[in-house]
N, C-alpha and C positions, 0 to 999 in steps of 0.2 A: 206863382201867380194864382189868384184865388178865382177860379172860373164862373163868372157872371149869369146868374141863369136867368132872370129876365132880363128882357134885351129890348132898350126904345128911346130916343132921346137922345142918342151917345153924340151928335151932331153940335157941337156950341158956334154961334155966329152964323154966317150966311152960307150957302152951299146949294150950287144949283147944277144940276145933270140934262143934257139933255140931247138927242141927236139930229145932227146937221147933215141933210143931202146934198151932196155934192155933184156937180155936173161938171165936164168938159168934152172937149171933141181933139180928137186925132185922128187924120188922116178923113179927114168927113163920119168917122165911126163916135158915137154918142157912148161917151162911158160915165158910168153914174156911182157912185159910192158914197157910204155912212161912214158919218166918224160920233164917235161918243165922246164928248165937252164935257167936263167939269172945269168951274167956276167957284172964287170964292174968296171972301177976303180973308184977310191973315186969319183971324179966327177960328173959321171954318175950315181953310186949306188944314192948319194945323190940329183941328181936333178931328178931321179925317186920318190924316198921315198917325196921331192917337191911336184911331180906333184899328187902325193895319198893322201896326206895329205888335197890340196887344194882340189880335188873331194869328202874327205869324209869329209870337213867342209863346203863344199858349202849345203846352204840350197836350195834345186832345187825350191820347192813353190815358192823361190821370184824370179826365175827367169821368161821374161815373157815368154807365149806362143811363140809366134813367132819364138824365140829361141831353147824353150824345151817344149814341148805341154806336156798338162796330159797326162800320162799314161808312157811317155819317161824315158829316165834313160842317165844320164850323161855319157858320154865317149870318150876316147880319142882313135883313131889311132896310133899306134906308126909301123913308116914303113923302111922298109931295104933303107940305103945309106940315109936319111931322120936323123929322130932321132933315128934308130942304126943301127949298122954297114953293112955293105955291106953282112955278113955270116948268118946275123938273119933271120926268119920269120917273117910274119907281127904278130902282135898283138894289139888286142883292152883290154885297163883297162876300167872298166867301175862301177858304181855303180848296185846293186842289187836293191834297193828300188826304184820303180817307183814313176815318181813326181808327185803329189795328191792324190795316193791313198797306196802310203807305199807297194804297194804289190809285190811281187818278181815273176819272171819269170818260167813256168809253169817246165820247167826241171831239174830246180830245187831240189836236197833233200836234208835236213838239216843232221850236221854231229851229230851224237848219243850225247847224253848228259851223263856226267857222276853222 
């Protein structure tokens, strides 16, 4: 796969991100949590799940430096009136694994295993 160095646009049809607070009570105790929403019609859903697909089949090693230095991680910007809608937040997809050395970012924690 021929690694794409400018990066903008990759978004076709509709695609909107954005986060929802959540409220409820237990036991009289007030708990509050985000969820992060995406949205989209077929187009959009589908040239998302595109552009994730090509980020986790790109092999970063062969890309060169100059582009993605060791230690870097793949990722894309996706930004409001850009490639999504004018309602969204910004958000960045991005790879986990750093390129040369596999290793993932410190804040990091893996989810339990069953």
């Amino acid at each position: 796969m021929k690694y794409k160095q400018l990066k903008g646009n990759e978004i076709e049809g509709e695609l909107d991100i954005f986060i929802a607070r959540n409220e409820d009570e237990n036991n009289g105790e007030k708990i509050t949590w985000d969820e992060v929403l995406i949205h989209g019609n077929p187009k959009g859903l589908k040239s998302l799940a595109k552009l994730l697909l090509a980020m986790a089949e790109l092999n970063q090693d062969e890309v060169e430096d100059k582009y993605l230095p060791i230690g870097a991680r793949e990722h894309y910007h996706l930004r409001p009136g850009i490639e999504l809608s004018k309602s969204s937040i910004s958000a960045i997809v991005g790879r986990l694994d750093a390129k040369g050395t596999g290793k993932f970012y410190d804040r990091y924690v893996p989810k339990e295993m069953k």
